[in-house]
C-alpha positions, 0 to 999 in steps of 0.5 A: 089393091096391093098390086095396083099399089106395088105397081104405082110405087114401082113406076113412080121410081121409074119416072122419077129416079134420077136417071139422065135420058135427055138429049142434052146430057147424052150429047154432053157424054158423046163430046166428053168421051168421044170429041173432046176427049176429055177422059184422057185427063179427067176421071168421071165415074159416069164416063167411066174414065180413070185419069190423072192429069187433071183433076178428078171431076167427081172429087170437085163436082164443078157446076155448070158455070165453071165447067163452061168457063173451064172448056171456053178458056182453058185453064191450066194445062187444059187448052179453051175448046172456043172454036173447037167446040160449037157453044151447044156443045160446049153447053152440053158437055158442061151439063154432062159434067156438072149433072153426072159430077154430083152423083 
């Protein structure tokens, strides 16, 4: 009965960790490390970027929303992704940021 327990425990942190294995989120890390490139200025931990131009995503933890606007229409020194980006990559790219910022 304690192995069918530890066995329960164990699978149900398995299922239930907060990994990130949808589509969305591997696509999003696809477009910030390898289109968009975005590492080159922006350190995300989960990217594995260490970069100083700009801001550290995982210090300001932006939500979804702002990283949308953010790489829609640019924002200081950052250039809008518009046209460059389809709006499901952009999607996803800001889901990236904002799930993977907030850990």
């Amino acid at each position: 009965m304690k192995i069918k327990l530890i066995f329960l425990l164990i699978f149900n942190l398995f299922i239930f960790s907060n990994s990130h294995s949808d589509e969305k989120f591997d696509l999003g890390k696809d477009i910030f490390l390898n289109v968009a490139n975005c590492g080159a200025c922006h350190s995300l931990k989960d990217a594995g970027t260490v970069a100083n131009v700009g801001p550290n995503l995982n210090d300001i933890k932006p939500d979804i929303g702002r990283v949308i606007n953010s790489v829609t229409n640019g924002i200081g020194v950052m250039p809008s992704f518009l046209g460059i980006l389809s709006e499901k990559e952009i999607n996803s790219v800001a889901y990236y940021v904002s799930e993977s910022s907030m850990n």
